[in-house]
KOLTI-231951 format. One record per residue (C-alpha): x, y, z; residue number from 1; residue in three letters. Coordinates in nm, 3 decimals, m for minus. Layout:
N
{u=X; v=Y; w=Z; sepa=NUM; timi=ala}
...
//
This chain:
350
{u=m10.410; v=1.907; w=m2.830; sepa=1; timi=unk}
{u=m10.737; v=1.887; w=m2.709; sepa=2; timi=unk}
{u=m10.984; v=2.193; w=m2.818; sepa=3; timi=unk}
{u=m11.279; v=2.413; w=m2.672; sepa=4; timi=unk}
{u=m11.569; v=2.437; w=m2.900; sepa=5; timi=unk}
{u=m11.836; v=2.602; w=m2.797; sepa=6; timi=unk}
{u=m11.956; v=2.724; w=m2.414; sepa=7; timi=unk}
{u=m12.367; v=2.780; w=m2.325; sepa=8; timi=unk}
{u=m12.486; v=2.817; w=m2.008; sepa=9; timi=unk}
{u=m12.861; v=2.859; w=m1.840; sepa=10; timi=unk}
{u=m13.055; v=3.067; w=m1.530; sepa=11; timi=unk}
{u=m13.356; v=3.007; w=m1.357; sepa=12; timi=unk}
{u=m13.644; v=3.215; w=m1.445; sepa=13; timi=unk}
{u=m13.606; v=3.406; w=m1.096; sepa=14; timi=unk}
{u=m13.386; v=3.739; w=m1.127; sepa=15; timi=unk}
{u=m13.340; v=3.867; w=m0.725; sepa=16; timi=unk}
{u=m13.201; v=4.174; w=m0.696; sepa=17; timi=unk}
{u=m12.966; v=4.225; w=m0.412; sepa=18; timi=unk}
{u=m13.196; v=4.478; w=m0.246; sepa=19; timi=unk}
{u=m13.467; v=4.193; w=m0.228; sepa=20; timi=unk}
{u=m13.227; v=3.958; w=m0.108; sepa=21; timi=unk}
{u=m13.084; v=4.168; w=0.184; sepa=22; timi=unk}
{u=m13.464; v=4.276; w=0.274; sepa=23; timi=unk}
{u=m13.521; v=3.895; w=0.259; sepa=24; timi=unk}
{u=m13.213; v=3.792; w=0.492; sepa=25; timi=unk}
{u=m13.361; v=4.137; w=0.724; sepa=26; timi=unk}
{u=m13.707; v=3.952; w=0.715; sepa=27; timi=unk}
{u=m13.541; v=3.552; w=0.833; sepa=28; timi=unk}
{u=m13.323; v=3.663; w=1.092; sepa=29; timi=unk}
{u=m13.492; v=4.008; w=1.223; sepa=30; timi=unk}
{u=m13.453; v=3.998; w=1.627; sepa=31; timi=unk}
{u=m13.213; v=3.655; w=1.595; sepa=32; timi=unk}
{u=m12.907; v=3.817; w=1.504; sepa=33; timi=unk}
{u=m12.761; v=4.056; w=1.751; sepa=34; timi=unk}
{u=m12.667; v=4.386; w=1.527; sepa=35; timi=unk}
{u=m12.823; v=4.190; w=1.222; sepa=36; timi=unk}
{u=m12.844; v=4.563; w=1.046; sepa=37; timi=unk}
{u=m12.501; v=4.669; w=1.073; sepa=38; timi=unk}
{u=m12.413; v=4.296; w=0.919; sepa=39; timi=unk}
{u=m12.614; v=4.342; w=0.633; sepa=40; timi=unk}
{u=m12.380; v=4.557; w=0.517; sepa=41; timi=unk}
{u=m12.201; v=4.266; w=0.369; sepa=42; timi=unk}
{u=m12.518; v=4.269; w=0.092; sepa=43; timi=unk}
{u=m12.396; v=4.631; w=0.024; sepa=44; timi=unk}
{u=m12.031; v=4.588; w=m0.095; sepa=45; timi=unk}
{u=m12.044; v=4.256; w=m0.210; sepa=46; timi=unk}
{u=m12.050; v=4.405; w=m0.546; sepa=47; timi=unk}
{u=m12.329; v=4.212; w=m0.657; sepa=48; timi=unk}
{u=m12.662; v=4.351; w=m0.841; sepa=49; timi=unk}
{u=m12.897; v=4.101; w=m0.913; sepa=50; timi=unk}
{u=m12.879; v=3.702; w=m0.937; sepa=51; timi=unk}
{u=m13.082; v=3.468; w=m1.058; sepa=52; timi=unk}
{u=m13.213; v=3.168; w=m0.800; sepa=53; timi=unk}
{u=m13.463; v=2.799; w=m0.915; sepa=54; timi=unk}
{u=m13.744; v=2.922; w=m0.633; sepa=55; timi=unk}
{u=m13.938; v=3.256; w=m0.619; sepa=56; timi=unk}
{u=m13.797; v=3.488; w=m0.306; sepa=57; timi=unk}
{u=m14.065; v=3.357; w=m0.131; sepa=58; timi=unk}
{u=m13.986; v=3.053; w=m0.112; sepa=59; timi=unk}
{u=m13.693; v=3.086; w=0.087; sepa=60; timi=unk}
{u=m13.818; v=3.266; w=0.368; sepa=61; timi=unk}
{u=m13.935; v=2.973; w=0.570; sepa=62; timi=unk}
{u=m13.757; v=2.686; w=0.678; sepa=63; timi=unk}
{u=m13.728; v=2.376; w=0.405; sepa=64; timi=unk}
{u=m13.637; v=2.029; w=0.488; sepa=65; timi=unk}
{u=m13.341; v=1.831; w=0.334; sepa=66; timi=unk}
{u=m13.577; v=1.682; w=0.126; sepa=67; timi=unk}
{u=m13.766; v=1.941; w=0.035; sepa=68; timi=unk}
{u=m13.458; v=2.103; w=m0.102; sepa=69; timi=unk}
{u=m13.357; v=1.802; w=m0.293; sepa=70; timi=unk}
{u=m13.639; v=1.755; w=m0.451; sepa=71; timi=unk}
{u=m13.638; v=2.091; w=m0.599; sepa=72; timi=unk}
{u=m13.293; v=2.049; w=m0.639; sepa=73; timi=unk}
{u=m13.388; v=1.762; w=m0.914; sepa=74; timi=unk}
{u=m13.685; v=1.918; w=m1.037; sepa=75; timi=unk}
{u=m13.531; v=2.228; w=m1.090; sepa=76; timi=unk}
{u=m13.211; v=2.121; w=m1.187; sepa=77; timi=unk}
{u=m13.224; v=1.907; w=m1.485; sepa=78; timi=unk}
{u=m13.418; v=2.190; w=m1.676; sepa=79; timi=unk}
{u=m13.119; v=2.402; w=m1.616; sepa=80; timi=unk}
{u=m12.892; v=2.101; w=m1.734; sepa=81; timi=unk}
{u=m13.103; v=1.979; w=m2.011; sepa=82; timi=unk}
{u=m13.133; v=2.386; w=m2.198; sepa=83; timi=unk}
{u=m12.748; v=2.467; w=m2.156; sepa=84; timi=unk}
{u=m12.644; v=2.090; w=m2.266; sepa=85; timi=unk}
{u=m12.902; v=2.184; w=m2.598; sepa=86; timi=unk}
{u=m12.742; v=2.519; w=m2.642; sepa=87; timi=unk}
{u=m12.392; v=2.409; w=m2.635; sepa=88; timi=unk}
{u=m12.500; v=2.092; w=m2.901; sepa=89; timi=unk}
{u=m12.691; v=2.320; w=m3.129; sepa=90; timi=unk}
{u=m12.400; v=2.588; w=m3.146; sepa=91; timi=unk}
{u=m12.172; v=2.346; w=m3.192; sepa=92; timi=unk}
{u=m12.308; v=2.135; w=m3.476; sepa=93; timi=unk}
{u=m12.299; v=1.869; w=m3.249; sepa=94; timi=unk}
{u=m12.542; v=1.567; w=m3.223; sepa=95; timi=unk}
{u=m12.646; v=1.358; w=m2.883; sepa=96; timi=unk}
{u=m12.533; v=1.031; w=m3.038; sepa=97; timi=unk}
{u=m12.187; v=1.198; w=m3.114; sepa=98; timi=unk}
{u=m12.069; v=1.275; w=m2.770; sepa=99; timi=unk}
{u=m11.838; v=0.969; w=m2.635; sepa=100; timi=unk}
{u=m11.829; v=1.092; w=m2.264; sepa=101; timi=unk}
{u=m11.993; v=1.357; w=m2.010; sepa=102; timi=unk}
{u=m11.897; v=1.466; w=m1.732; sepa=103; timi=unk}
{u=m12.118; v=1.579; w=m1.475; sepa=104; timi=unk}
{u=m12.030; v=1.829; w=m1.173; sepa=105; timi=unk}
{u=m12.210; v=1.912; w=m0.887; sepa=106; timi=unk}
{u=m12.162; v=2.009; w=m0.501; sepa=107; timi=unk}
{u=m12.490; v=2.183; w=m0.441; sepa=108; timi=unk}
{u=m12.711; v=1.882; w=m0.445; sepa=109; timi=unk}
{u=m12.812; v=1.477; w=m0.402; sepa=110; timi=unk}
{u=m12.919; v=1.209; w=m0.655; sepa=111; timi=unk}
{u=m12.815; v=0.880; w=m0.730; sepa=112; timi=unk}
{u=m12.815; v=0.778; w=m1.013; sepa=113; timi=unk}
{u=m12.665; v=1.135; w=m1.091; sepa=114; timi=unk}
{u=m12.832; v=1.391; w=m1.325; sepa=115; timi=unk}
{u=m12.617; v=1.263; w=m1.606; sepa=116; timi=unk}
{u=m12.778; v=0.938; w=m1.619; sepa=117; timi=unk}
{u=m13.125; v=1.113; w=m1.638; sepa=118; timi=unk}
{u=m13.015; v=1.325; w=m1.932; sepa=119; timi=unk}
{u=m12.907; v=1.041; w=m2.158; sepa=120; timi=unk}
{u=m13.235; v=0.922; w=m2.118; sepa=121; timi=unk}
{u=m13.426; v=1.271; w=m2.142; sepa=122; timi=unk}
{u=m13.210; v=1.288; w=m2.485; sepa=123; timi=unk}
{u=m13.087; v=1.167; w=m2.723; sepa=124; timi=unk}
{u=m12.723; v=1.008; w=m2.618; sepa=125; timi=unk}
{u=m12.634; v=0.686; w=m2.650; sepa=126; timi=unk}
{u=m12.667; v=0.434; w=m2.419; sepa=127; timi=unk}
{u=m12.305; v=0.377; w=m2.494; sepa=128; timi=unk}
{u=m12.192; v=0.683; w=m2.356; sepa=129; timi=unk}
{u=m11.940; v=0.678; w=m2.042; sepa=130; timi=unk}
{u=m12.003; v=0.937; w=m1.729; sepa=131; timi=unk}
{u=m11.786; v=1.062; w=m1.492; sepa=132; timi=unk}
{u=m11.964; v=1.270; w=m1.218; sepa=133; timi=unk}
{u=m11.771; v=1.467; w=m0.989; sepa=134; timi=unk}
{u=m11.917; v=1.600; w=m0.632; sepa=135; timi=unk}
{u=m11.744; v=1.828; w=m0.388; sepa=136; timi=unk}
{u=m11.502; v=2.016; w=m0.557; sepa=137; timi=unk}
{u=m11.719; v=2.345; w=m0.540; sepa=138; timi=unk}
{u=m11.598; v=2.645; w=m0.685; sepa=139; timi=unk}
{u=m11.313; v=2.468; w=m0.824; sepa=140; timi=unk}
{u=m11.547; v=2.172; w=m1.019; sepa=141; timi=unk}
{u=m11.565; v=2.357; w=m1.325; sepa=142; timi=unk}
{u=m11.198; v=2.419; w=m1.363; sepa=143; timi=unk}
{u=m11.152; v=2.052; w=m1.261; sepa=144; timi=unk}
{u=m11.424; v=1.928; w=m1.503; sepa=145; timi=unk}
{u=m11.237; v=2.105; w=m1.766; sepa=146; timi=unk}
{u=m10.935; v=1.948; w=m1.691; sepa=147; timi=unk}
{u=m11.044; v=1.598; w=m1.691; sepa=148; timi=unk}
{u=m11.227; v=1.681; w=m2.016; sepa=149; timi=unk}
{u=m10.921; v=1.743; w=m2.147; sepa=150; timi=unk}
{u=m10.748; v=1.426; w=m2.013; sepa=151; timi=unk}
{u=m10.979; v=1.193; w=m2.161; sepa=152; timi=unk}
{u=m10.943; v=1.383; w=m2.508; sepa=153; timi=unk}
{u=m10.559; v=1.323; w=m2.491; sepa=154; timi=unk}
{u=m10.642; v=0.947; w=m2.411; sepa=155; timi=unk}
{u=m10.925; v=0.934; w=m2.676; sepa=156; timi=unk}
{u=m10.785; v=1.174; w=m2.960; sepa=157; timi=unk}
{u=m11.100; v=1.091; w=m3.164; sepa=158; timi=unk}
{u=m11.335; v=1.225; w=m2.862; sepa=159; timi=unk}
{u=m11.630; v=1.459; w=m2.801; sepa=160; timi=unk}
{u=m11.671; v=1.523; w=m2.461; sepa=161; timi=unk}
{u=m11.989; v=1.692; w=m2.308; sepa=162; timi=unk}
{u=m11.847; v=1.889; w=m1.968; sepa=163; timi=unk}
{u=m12.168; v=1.961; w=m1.747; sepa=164; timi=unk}
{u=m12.222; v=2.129; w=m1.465; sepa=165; timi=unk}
{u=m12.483; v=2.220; w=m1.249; sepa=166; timi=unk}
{u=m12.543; v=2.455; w=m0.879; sepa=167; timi=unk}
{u=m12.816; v=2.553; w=m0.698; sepa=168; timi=unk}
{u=m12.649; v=2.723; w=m0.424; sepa=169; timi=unk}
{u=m12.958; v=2.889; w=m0.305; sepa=170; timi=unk}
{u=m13.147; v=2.603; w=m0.183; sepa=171; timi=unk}
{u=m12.822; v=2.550; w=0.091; sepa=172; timi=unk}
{u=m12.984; v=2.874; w=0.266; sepa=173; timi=unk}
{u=m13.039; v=2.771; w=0.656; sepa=174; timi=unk}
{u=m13.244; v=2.951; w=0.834; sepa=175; timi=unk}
{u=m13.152; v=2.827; w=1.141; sepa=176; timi=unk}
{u=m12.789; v=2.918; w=1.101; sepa=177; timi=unk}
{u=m12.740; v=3.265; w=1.291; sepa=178; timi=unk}
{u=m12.340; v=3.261; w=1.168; sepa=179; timi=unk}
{u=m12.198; v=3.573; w=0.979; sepa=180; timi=unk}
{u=m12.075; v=3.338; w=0.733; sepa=181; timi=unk}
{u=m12.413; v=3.244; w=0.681; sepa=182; timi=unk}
{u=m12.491; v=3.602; w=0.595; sepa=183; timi=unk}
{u=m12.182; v=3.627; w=0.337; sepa=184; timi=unk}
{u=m12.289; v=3.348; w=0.166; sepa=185; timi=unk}
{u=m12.640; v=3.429; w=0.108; sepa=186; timi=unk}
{u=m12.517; v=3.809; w=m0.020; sepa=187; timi=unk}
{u=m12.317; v=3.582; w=m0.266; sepa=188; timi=unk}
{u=m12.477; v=3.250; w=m0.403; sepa=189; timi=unk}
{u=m12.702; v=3.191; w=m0.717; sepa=190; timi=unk}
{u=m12.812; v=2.911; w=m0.926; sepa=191; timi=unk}
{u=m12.756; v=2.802; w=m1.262; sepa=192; timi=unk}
{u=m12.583; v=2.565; w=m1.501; sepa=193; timi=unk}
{u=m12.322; v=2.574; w=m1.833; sepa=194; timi=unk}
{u=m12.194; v=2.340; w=m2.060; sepa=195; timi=unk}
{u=m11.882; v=2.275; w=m2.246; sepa=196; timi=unk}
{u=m11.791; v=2.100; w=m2.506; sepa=197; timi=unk}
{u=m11.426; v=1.961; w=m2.541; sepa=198; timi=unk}
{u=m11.282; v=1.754; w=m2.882; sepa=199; timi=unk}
{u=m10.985; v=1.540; w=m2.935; sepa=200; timi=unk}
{u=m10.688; v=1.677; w=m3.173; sepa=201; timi=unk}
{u=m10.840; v=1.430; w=m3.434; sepa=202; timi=unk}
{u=m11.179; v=1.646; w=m3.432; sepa=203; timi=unk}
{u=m11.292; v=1.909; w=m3.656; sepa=204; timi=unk}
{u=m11.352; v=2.244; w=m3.552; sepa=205; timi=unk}
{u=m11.188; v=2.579; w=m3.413; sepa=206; timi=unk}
{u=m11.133; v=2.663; w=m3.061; sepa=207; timi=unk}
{u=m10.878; v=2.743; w=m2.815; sepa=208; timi=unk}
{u=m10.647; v=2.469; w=m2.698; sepa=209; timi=unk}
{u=m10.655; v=2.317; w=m2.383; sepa=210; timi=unk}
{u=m10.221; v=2.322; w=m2.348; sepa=211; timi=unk}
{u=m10.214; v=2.186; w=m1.974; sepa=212; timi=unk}
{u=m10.353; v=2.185; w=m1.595; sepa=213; timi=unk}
{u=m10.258; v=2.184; w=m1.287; sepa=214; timi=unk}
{u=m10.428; v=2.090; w=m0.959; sepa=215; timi=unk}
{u=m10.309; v=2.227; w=m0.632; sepa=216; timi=unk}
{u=m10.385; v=2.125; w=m0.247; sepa=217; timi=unk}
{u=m10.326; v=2.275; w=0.030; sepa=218; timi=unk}
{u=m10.244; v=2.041; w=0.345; sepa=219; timi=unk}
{u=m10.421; v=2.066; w=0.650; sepa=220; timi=unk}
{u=m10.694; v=2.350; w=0.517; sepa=221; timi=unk}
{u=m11.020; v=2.178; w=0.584; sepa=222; timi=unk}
{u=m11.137; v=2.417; w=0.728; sepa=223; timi=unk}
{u=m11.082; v=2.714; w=0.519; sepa=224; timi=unk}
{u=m11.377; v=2.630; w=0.232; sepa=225; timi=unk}
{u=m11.627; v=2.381; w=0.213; sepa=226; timi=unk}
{u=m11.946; v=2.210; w=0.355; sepa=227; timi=unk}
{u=m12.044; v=2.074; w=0.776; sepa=228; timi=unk}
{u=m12.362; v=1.850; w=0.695; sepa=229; timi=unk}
{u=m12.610; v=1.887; w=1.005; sepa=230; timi=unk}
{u=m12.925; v=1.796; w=1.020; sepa=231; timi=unk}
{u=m13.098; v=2.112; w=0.907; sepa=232; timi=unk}
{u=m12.878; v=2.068; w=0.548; sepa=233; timi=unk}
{u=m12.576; v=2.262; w=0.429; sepa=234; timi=unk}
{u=m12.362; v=2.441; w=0.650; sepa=235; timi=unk}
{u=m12.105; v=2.684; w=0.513; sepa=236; timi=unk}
{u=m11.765; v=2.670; w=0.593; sepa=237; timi=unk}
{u=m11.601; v=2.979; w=0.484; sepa=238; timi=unk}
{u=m11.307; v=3.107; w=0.691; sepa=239; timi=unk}
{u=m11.170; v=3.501; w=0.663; sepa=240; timi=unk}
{u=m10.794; v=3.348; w=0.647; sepa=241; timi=unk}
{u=m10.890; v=3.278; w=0.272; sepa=242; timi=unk}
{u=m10.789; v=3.603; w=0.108; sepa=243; timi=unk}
{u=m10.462; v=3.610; w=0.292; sepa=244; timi=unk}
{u=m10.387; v=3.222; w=0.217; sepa=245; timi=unk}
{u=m10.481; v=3.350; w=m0.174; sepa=246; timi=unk}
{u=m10.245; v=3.604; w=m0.178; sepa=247; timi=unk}
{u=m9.947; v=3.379; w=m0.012; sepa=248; timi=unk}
{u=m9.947; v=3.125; w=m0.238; sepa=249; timi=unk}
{u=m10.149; v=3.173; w=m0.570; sepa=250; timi=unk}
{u=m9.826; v=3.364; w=m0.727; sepa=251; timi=unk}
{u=m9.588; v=3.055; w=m0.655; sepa=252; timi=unk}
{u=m9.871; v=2.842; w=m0.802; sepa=253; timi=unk}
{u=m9.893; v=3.023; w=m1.101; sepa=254; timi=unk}
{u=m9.528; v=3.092; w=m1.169; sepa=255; timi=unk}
{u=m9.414; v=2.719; w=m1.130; sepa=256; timi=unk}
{u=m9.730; v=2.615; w=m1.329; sepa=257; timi=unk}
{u=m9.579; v=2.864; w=m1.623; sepa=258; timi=unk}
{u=m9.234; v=2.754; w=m1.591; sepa=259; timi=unk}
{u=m9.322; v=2.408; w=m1.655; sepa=260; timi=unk}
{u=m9.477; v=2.453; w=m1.922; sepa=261; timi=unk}
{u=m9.153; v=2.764; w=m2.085; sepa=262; timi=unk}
{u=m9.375; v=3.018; w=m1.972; sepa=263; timi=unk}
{u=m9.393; v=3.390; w=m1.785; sepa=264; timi=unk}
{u=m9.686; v=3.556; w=m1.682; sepa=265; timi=unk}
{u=m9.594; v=3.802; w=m1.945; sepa=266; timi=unk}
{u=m9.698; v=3.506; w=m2.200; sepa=267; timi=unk}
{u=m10.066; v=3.561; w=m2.086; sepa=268; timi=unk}
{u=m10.301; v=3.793; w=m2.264; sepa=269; timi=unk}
{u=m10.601; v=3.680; w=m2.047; sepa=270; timi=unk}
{u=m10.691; v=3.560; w=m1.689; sepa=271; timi=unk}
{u=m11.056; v=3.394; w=m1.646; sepa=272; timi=unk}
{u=m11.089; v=3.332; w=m1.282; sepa=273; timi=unk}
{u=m11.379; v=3.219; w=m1.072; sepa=274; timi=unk}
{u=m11.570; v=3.529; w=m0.934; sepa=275; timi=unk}
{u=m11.585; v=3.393; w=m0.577; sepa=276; timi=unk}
{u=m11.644; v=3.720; w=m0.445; sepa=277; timi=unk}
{u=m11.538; v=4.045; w=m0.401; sepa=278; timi=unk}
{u=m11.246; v=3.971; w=m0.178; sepa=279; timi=unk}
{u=m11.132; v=3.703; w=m0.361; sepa=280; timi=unk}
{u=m11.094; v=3.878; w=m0.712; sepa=281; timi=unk}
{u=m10.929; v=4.127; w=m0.524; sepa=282; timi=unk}
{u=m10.711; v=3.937; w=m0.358; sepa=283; timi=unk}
{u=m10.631; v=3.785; w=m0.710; sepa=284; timi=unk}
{u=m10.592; v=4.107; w=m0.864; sepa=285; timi=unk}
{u=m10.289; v=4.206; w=m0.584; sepa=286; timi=unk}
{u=m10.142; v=3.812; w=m0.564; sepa=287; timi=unk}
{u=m10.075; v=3.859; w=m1.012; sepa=288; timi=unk}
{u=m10.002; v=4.226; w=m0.981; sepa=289; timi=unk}
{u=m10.301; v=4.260; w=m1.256; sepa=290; timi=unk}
{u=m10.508; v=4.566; w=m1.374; sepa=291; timi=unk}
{u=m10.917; v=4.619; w=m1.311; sepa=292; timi=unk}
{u=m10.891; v=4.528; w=m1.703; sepa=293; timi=unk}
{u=m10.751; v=4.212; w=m1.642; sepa=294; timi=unk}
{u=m11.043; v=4.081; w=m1.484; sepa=295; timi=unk}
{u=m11.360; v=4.259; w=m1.615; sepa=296; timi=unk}
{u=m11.502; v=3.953; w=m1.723; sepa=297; timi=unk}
{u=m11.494; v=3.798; w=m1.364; sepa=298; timi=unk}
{u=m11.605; v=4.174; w=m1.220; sepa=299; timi=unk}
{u=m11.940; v=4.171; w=m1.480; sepa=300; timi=unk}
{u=m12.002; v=3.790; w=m1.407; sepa=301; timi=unk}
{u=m12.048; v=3.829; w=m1.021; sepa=302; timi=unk}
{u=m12.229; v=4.176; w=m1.049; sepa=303; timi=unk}
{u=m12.532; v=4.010; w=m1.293; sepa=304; timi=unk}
{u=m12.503; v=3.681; w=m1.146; sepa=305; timi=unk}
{u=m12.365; v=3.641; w=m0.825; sepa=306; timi=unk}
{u=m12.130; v=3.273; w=m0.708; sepa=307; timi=unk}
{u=m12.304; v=3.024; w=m0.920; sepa=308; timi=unk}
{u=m11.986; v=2.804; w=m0.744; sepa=309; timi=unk}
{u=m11.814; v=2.587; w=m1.006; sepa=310; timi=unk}
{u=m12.088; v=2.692; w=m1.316; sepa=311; timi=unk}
{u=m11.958; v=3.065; w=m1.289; sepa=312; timi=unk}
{u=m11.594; v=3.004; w=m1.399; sepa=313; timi=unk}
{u=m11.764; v=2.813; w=m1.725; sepa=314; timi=unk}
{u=m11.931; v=3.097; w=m1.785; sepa=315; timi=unk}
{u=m11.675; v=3.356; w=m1.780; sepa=316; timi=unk}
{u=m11.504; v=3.077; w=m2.021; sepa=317; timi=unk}
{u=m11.825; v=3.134; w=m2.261; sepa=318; timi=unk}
{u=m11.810; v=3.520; w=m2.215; sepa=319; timi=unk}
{u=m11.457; v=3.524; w=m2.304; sepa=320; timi=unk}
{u=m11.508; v=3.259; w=m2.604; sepa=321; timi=unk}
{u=m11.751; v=3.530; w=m2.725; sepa=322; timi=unk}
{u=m11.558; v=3.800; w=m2.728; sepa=323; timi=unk}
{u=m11.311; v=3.959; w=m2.948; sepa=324; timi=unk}
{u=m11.064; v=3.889; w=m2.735; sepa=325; timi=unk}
{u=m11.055; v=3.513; w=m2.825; sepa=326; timi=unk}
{u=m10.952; v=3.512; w=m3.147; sepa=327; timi=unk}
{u=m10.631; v=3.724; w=m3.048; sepa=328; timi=unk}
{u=m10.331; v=3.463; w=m3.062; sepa=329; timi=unk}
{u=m10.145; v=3.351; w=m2.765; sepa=330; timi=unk}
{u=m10.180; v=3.211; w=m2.380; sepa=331; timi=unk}
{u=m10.489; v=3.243; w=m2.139; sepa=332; timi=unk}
{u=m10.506; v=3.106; w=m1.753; sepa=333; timi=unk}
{u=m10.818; v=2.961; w=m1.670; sepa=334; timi=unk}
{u=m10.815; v=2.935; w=m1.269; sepa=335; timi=unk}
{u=m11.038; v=2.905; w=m0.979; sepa=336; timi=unk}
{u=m11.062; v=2.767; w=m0.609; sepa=337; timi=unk}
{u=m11.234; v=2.496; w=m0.400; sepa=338; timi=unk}
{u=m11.278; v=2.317; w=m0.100; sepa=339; timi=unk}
{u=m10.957; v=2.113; w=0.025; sepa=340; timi=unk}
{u=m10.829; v=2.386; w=0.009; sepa=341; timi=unk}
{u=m10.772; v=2.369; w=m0.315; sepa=342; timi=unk}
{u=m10.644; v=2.569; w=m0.641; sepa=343; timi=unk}
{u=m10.778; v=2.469; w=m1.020; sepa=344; timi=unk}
{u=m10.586; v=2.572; w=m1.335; sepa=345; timi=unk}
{u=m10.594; v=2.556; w=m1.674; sepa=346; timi=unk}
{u=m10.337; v=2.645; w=m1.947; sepa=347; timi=unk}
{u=m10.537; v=2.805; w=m2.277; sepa=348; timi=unk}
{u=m10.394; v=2.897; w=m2.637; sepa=349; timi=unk}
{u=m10.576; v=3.061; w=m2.914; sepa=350; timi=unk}
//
């Protein structure tokens, strides 16, 4: 089966702390939005300290064109890409001219040809090397990006794959956008990248196997998660029927996904899901019937970092992969959700 090497990830140089942020947000929209103090609240008890974001505060607190924002998107972006792609090589023992394919995912920014391309050329890879980049999925890329890593290894038993992903969720900030779930957003997003890297079964090395995946859409949930594009950039759609549509159907989606595959949720010693928020690891926490345990690592990710969208689920990957935990044998569920709606998981074994 296909295996899990090593996980790195890397943040801007900007650590905001959510007092900043929610004086920030006080400063944009001060006499715009009706009862703006009682709403900032949200910043309060979204359980988040501190993030880390590509631009000084600053920055943000006037309006920035599309193009503005892309720019900085690029400029800022491939550093991020280029140190945690380095990290995850050097820990792994791992050369540039030895990966076969990358994989490249993104939903918080624009370039063509995609960041991928440019860091073949910024390194050493070879021109050889195939790319698959994957835009849109959100939250739920890196789960998905980890999946697809994992198919091509099972194609391609002789395969090192490079799984990268990259969000700068910050720069999708509108200050024109007066919405609450404009406010919830900005009490929640951050900016960062990670890096994965995924063998074949014909590979050397230790790491936990990647046993199976599932993907899971919802019909007719557009609107529940996911992007309007206006011209002033990025507007969030983020609907409040999320938690409850969580808590309907994630334990079906898990249970069938475990049956399939001669499991129980009893079979799992570990659950690394994407720290959306605090709602939504809530609402995960009631849906599995788990303890505050269960999902610490999810809890300490979105309390230092915020929603880094799909980066953050890598990273609780990495966090777990360097833990104790890890080398304890048996099943982990890798999980995490996206715009469609949609539902991301992935079956682990140590």
């Amino acid at each position: 089966m296909p295996r899990i090497l090593q996980a790195a990830h890397a943040f801007p140089i900007h650590h905001i702390s959510q007092q900043q942020a929610r004086n920030a947000v006080s400063t944009i929209f001060s006499g715009k939005i009706p009862d703006l103090e009682r709403l900032l609240a949200i910043f309060d008890n979204s359980r988040v300290a501190e993030r880390q974001m590509v631009m000084p505060l600053d920055w943000y607190l006037q309006p920035r064109s599309e193009e503005e924002r892309n720019r900085v998107f690029i400029e800022q972006g491939m550093g991020l890409l280029r140190e945690a792609t380095e990290k995850v090589l050097q820990a792994a023992g791992v050369t540039e001219s030895q990966i076969d394919h990358i994989i490249y995912v993104n939903s918080t920014g624009h370039a063509t040809p995609t960041l991928d391309a440019r860091l073949i050329n910024e390194l050493d890879f070879s021109a050889q090397t195939t790319r698959l980049p994957i835009w849109g999925l959100g939250c739920a890329g890196g789960a998905a990006g980890l999946s697809r890593a994992s198919d091509y290894c099972r194609a391609h038993p002789r395969a090192r794959v490079l799984l990268t992903a990259l969000e700068c969720c910050s720069l999708t900030l509108m200050t024109q956008d007066l919405s609450k779930k404009n406010l919830v957003g900005t009490s929640l997003f951050a900016d960062g990248a990670a890096a994965v890297l995924v063998v074949g079964e014909r590979v050397s090395g230790v790491g936990p196997e990647i046993v199976a995946n599932r993907s899971q859409l919802f019909p007719d949930s557009y609107q529940i998660m996911g992007w309007n594009f206006s011209n002033q950039g990025m507007e969030l759609i983020l609907s409040p029927r999320l938690p409850a549509l969580i808590r309907q159907e994630l334990p079906g989606i898990v249970d069938r996904f475990l049956t399939d595959n001669g499991l129980t949720k009893k079979d799992l010693l570990h659950y690394l899901t994407h720290p959306g928020g605090a709602k939504v690891i809530d609402v995960v926490r009631e849906a599995l019937d788990l303890q505050v345990e269960d999902l610490r690592i999810s809890e300490e990710l979105l309390n230092k970092h915020g929603n880094i969208s799909s980066v953050s689920v890598l990273i609780a990957l990495e966090n777990w992969l360097r833990s104790q935990s890890a080398i304890v044998p048996g099943y982990s569920l890798l999980s995490a959700f996206g715009p469609g709606f949609s539902a991301e998981l992935v079956l682990l074994k140590v």
